[in-house]
C-alpha positions in Angstrom: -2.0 28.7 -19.8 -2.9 25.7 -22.0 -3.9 22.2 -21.7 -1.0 19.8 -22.8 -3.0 16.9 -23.9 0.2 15.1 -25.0 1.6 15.0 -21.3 -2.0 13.6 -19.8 -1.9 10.7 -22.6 1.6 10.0 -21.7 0.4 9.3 -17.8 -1.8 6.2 -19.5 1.0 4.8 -21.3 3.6 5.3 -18.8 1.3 3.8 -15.8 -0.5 1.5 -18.0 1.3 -1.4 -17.5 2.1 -1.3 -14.1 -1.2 -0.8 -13.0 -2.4 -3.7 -15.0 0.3 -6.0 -13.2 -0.8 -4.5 -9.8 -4.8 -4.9 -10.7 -3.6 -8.3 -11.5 -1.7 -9.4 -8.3 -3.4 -7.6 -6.1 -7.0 -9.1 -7.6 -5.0 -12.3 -6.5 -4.2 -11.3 -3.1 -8.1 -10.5 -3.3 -9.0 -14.0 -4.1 -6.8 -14.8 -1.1 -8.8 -13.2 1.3 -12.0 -14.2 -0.2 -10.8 -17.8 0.7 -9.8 -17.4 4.2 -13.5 -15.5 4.5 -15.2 -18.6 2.6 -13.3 -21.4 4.7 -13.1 -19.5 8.1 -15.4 -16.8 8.0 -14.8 -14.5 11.2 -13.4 -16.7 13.3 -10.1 -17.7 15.5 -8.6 -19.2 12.7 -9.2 -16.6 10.1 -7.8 -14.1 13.0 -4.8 -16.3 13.5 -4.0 -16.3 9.8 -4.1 -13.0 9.1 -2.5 -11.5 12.1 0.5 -14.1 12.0 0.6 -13.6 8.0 1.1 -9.8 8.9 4.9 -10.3 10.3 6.7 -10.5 7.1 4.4 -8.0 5.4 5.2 -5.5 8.3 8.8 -6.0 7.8 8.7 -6.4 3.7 6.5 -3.2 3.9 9.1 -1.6 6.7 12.8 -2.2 6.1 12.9 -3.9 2.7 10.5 -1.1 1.4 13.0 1.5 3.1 16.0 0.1 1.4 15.0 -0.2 -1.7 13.1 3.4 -1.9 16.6 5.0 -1.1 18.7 2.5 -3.5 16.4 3.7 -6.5 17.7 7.4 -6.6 21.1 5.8 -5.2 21.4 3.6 -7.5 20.8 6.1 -10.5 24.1 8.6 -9.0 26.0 5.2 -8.6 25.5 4.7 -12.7 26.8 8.4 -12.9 30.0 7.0 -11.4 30.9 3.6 -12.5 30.0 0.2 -13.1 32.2 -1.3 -10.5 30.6 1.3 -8.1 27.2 -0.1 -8.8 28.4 -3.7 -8.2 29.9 -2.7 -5.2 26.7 -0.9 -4.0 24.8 -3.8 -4.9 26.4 -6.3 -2.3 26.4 -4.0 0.0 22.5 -3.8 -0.2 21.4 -7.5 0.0 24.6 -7.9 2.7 22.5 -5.6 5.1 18.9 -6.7 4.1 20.7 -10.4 4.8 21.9 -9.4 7.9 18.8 -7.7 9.4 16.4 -10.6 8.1 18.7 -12.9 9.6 18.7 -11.1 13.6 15.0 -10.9 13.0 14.4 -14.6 12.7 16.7 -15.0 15.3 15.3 -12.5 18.0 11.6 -13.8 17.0 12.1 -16.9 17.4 13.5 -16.5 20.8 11.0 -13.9 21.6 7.1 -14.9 20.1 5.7 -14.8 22.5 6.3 -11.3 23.3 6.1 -10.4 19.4 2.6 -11.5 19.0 1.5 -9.6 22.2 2.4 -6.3 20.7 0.1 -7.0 17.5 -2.8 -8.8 19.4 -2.5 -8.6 23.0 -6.6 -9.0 23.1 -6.8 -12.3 21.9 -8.3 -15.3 23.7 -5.9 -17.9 24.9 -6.8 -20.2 22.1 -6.3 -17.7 19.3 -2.8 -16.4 20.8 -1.9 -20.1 20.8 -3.0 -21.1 17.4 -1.1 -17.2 15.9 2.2 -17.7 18.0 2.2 -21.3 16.4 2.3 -19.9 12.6 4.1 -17.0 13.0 6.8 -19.1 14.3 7.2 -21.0 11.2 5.7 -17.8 8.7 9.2 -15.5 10.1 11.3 -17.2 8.6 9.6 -15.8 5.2 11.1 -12.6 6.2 14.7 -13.3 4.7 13.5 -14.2 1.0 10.7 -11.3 1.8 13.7 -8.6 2.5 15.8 -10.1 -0.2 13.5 -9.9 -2.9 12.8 -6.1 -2.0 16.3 -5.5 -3.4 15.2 -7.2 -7.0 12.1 -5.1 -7.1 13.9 -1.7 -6.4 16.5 -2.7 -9.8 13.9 -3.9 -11.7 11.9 -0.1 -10.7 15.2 1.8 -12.1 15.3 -0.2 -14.8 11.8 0.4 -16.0 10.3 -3.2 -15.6 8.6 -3.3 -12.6 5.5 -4.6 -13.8 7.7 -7.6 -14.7 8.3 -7.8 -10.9 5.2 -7.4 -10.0 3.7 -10.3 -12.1 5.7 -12.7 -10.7 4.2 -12.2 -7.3 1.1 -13.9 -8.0 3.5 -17.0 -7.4 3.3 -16.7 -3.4 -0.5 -16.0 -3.6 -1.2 -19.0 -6.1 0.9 -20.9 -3.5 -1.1 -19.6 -0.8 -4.7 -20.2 -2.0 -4.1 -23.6 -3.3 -3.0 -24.2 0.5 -6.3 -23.0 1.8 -8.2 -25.0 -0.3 -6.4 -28.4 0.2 -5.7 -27.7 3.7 -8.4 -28.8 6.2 -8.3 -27.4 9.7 -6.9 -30.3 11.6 -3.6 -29.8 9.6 -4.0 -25.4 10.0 -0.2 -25.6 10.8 0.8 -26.4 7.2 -0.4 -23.4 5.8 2.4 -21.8 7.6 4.9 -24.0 5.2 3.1 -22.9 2.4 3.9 -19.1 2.9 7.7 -19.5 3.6 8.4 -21.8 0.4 5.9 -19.5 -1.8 8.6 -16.5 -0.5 11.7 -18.3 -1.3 10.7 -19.3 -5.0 9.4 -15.6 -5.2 12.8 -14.8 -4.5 15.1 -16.9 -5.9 12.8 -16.0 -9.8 13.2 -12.5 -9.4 16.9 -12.5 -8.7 17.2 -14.9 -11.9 15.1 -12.1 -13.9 17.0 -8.9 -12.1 20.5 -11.2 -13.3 19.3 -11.5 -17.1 18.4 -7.6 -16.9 21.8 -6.7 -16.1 22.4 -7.0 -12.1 25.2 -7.7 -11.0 27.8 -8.5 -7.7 30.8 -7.2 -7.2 33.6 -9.9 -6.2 35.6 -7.8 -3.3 32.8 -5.4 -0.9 34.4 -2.2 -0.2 32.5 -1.1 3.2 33.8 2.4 2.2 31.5 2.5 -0.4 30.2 6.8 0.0 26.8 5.7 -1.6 26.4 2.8 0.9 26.9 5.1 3.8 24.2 7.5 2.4 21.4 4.5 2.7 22.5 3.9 6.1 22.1 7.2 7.0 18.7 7.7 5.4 17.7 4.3 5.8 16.0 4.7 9.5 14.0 7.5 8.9 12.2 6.2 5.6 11.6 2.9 7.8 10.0 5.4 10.1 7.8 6.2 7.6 7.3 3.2 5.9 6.5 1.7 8.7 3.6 3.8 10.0 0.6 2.7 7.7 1.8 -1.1 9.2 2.1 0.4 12.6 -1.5 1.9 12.3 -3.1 -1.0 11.1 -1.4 -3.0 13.6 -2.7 -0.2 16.3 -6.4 -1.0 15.0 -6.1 -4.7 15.2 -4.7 -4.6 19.0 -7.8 -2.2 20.1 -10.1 -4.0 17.5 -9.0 -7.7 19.7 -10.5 -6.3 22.4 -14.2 -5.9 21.0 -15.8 -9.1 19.3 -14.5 -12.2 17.9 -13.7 -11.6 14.2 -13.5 -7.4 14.7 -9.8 -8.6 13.4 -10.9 -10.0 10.5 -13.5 -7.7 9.5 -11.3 -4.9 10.0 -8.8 -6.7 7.5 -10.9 -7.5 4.7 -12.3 -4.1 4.6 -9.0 -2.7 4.8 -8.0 -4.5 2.1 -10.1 -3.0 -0.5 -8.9 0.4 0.2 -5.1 -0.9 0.3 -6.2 -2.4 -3.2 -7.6 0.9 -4.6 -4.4 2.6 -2.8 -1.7 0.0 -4.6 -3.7 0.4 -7.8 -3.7 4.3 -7.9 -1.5 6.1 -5.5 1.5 3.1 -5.2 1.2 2.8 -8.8 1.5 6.1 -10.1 4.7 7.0 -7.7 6.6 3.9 -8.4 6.1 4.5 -11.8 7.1 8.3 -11.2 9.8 7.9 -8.6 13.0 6.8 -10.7 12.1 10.5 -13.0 11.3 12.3 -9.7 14.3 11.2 -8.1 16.4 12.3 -11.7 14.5 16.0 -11.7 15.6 16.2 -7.9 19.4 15.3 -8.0 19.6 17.0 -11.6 18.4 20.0 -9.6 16.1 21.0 -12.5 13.3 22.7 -9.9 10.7 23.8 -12.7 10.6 20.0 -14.2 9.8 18.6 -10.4 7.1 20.8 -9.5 5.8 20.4 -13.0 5.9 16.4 -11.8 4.5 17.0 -8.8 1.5 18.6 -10.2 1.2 15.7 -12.8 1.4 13.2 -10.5 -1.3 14.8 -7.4 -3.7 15.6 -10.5 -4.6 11.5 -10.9 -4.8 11.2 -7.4 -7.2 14.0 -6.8 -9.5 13.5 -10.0 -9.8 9.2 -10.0 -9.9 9.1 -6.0 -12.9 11.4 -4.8 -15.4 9.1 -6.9 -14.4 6.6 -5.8 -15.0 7.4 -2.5 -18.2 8.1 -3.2 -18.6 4.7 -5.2 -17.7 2.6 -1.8 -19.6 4.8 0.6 -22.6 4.2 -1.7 -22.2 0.7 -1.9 -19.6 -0.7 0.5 -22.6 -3.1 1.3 -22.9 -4.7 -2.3 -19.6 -5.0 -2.7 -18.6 -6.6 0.8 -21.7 -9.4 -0.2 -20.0 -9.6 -3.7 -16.5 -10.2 -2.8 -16.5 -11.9 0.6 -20.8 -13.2 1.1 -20.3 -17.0 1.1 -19.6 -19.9 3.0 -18.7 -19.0 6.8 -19.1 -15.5 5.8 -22.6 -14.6 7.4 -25.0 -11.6 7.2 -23.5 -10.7 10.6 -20.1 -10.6 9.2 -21.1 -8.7 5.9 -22.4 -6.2 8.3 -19.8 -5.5 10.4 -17.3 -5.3 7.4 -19.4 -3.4 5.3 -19.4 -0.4 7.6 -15.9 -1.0 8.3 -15.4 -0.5 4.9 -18.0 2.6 5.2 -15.9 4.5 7.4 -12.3 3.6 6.2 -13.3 5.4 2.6 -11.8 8.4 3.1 -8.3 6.9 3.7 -8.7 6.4 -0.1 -7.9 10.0 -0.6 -5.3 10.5 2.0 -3.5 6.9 1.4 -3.2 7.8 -2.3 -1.8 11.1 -1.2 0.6 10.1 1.3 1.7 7.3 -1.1 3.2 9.8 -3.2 4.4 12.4 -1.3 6.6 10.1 0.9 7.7 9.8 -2.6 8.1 13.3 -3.7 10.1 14.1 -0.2 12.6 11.4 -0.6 12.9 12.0 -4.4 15.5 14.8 -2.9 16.9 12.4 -0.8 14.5 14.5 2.4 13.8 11.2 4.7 14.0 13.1 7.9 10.2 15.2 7.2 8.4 12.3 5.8 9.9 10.0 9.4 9.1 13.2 11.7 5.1 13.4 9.7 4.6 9.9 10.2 5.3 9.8 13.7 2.5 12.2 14.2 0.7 10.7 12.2 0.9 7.8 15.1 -0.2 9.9 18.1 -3.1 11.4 15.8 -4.5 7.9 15.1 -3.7 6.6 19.0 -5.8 9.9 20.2 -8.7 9.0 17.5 -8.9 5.7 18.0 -9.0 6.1 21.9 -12.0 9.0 21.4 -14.4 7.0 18.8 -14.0 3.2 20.2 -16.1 3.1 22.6 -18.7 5.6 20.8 -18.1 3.3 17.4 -16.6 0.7 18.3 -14.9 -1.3 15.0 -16.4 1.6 13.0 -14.3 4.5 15.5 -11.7 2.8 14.4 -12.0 2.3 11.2 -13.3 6.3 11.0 -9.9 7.3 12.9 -7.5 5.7 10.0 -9.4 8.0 7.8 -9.1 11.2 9.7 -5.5 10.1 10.4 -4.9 9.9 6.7 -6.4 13.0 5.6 -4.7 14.9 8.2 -1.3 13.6 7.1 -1.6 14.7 3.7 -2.5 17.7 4.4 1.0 17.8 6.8 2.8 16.7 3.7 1.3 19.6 1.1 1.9 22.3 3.4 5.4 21.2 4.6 6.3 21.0 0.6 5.0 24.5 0.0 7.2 26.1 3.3 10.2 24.5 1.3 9.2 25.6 -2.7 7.6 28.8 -3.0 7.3 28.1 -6.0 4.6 25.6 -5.3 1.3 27.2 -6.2 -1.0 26.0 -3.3 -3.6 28.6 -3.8 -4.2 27.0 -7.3 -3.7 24.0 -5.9 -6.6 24.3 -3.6 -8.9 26.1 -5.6 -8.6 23.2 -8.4 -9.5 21.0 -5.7 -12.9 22.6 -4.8 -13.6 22.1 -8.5 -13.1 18.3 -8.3 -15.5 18.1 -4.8 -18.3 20.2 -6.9 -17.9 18.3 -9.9 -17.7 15.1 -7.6 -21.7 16.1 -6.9 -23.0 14.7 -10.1 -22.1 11.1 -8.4 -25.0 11.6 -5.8 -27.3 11.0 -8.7 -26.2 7.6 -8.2 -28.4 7.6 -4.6 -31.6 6.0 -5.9 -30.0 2.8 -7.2 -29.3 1.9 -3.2 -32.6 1.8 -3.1 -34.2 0.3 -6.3 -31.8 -1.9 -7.0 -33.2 -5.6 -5.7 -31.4 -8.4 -7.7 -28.4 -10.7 -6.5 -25.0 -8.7 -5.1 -23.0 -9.3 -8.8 -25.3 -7.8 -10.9 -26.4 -4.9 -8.8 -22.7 -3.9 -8.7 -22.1 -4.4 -12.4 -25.1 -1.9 -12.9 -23.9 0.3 -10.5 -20.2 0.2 -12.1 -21.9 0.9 -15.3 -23.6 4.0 -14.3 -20.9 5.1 -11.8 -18.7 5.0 -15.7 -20.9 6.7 -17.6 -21.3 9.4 -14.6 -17.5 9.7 -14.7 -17.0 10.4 -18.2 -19.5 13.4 -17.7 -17.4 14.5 -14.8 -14.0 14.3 -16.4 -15.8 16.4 -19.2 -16.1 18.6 -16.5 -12.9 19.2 -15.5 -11.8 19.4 -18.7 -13.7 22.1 -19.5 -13.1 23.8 -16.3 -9.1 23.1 -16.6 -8.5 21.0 -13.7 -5.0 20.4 -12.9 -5.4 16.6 -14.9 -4.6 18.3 -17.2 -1.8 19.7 -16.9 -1.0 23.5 -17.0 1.9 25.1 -18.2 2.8 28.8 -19.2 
């Protein structure tokens, strides 16, 4: 075996961009929550944001996501066929995400009541009132939400997703302007703010998609085979899409029942992980997916497991220390990001060892982020839909055992089992279905990473030494954490961790 050193530099060149456009927006979406903490602190209105806020991400993160996952490798055997095909297919895509945003207004609007319930049943009489009152207005973000999925899957096949993902920072820049103008006598307009940031999200990227070569087709054929092929597959990758909404939504129905503002500490700490997980897992198998899906339906076996292999080797080496980074100094970096205004030492607390115990879900969120991938790159929806839904009961059972012995912080800790446990669901399913899928190796490279990982506890003094304001004990402790990294990707180098790449 030898170390292909060309292949590991092309990983930085081919995710480069896109992570850069995700560190970007998602540093945005940051900033967003940073403001709701600063203005509102842990209170009913910052609960009431966030958990009415939540409906169109559930659905864009649901449905939309589940389209546009399957119209990627779709999308590349309609260009095999013809261009009318792809025109064709193309209707037929937004025509259903139209349709299925459209029943949702509809049905929520009718129903809120009952809507809300499922995703806060705990709250107070005045928060329910004050959630039901935005999400009524915030649902109707869900059809420019849905519709702008469709744009993002084209521009992902045709290699600008970045592009896409830039020109999100419009609904947060939309969003954050509204929190700071707004005062809380006029709460309600925020709600105004979020639908009209959607639409103009929308309406640029199907402008952008247009000039990069998308197109209608004039007359739908319904008999379209491709179309029938999403439909088919469509429901069990919403299954599966679905479930890291679903969880979350689980922990912020048991976490309504403890204290005020559990909701809201629970979110902001779940945010940094979701960050970390967008920036590194997401990243790496959007970037991945389109060639994944190629390797799969070109049946070339050798090239995908030699992808697959590429792609878990980031995941593995960048996540573990950074793990260790936020179990360290989840407390620094709560006061840092969120320590101002409203946002007390009581509420640094709580969220700090929210953050504590969520950690781990760094690993298995990165890890289930691309193997969702990996499975549906063969067009294999039903595994990832029949995991997930285990994955469900899993974190029900935890979150049951450890709330009332931890409270916020059970819950928190059950995500992170959850996570881990699904991973490992995923690698061992994949190696039942490709012998040729070297899990022994797999593992053993793996117990490298967690010894090398060891040199990171020298960082353990600097919790305790380290006395100045929040900002700069993090920037020292980024700085050693860096230089500690370098010495442990020597490490693997020298010990031929699966980073870089093996072939025979």
């Amino acid at each position: 075996m030898r170390i292909n050193f060309d292949k590991f530099k092309s990983i930085f060149k081919s995710v480069g961009l896109v992570m850069v456009a995700t560190i970007f927006v998602r540093s945005l979406g940051f900033l967003r929550e940073m403001v709701v903490a600063s203005k509102y602190g842990t209170s009913i209105y910052s609960d009431a944001f966030i958990s009415a806020f939540s409906f169109p991400d559930l659905l864009a993160n649901g449905f939309g996501a589940a389209i546009s996952t399957l119209y990627v490798p779709l999308y590349i055997k309609t260009m095999k066929d013809s261009e009318k095909e792809s025109k064709n297919f193309n209707n037929l895509t937004s025509l259903i995400l139209l349709s299925v945003s459209i029943i949702i207004v509809t049905v929520f609007s009718i129903f809120p009541d009952f809507f809300v319930n499922l995703l806060v049943s705990g709250f107070d009489n005045e928060t329910m009132e004050i959630t039901i009152s935005l999400s009524r207005v915030m649902i109707f973000s869900s059809i420019p939400v849905l519709i702008s999925q469709h744009y993002k899957a084209y521009c992902q096949v045709k290699k600008k997703y970045y592009v896409a993902l830039f020109f999100e920072c419009i609904i947060n820049l939309f969003i954050i302007a509204g929190l700071i103008l707004i005062s809380i006598d006029v709460f309600q307009i925020l709600a105004y703010i979020v639908v009209v940031a959607n639409l103009l999200y929308a309406l640029i990227m199907f402008i952008y998609s247009f000039k990069n070569g998308f197109r209608y087709n004039g007359n739908t054929n319904f008999k379209n085979t491709y179309f029938k092929e999403l439909l088919l597959g469509v429901a069990p990758v919403l299954i599966a899409n679905l479930i890291l909404e679903i969880n979350q939504i689980i922990d912020k129905n048991f976490a309504s029942s403890l204290e005020i503002g559990t909701v809201s500490a629970l979110n902001y700490s779940s945010k940094i992980i979701n960050l970390i997980i967008a920036i590194l897992g997401t990243t790496i198998a959007v970037v991945y997916f389109p060639s994944l899906s190629k390797s799969a339906l070109d049946e070339d076996k050798t090239n995908f497991i030699n992808q697959v292999y590429h792609i878990n080797s980031f995941i593995f080496i960048f996540s573990i220390p950074i793990v260790i980074f936020v179990i360290l100094f989840s407390n620094d970096i709560i006061s840092c990001l969120f320590g101002r205004g409203e946002f007390n030492e009581d509420s640094t607390f709580i969220t700090a060892n929210c953050l504590l115990f969520y950690s781990l879900t760094i690993i298995g969120g990165n890890l289930k982020a691309i193997w969702i991938r990996i499975f549906n790159a063969e067009l294999n929806t039903l595994v990832p839909a029949i995991i997930s839904v285990v994955s469900v009961f899993i974190n029900v059972g935890l979150n049951f055992l450890l709330i009332n012995l931890m409270k916020e912080r059970g819950l928190a800790l059950a995500t992170s089992v959850t996570s881990l446990l699904t991973a490992l669901i995923y690698i061992v399913v994949f190696k039942l279905k490709h012998l040729n899928f070297k899990i022994i190796e797999y593992s053993i490279d793996i117990l490298k990473i967690l010894l090398f990982s060891s040199i990171f506890l020298l960082m353990v003094p600097f919790t305790f030494i380290l006395n100045f304001n929040c900002w700069l004990n993090l920037i020292i402790e980024a700085f050693v954490f860096i230089i500690l990294f370098l010495i442990y990707l020597f490490c693997c180098k020298k010990l031929k961790c699966f980073l870089f790449i093996k072939e025979t």
